[in-house]
C-alpha positions, 0 to 999 in steps of 0.5 A, a space after each residue: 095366396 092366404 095364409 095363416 100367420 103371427 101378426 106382432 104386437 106387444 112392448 120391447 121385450 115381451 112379445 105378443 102375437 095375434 093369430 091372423 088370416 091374411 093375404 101373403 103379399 100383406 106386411 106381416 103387421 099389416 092389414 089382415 082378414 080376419 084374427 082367430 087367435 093369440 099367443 103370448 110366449 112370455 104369460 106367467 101366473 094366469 094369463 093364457 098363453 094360447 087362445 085359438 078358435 080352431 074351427 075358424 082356422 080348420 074353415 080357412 084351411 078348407 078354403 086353402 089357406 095355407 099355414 105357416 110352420 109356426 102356426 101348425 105347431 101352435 094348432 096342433 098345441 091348441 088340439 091338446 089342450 081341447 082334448 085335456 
């Protein structure tokens, strides 16, 4: 099954995830399909917290991807800042 999940990256201490499409048997840092986005839970000053390319993940959805609850809540996140 595909899913749609955060993939780790960054230091000790200051997390940074990549928003990725991969298949659910795949480590979560491992091997991925394709990466729509990012997040940074720790941005500060002018870095973005959340870059997301929405009508990839609405193409994957539409294939059945899955996403996990993270990544919905990020979505709709991602859906409020388009619309302001």
């Amino acid at each position: 099954m595909v899913k749609i999940r955060l993939s780790r990256g960054g230091a000790k201490g200051r997390p940074f995830y990549h928003v990725v499409v991969t298949d659910q048997r795949n480590k979560r840092d491992g091997r991925n399909i394709e990466s729509v986005g990012y997040y940074n839970p720790v941005a500060s000053g002018k870095d973005k917290r959340l870059e997301l390319n929405v009508e990839r993940v609405k193409e994957w959805v539409g294939k059945g991807a899955q996403l996990t609850d993270k990544v919905a809540a990020l979505l709709k996140e991602a859906g409020k800042q388009q619309a302001a």
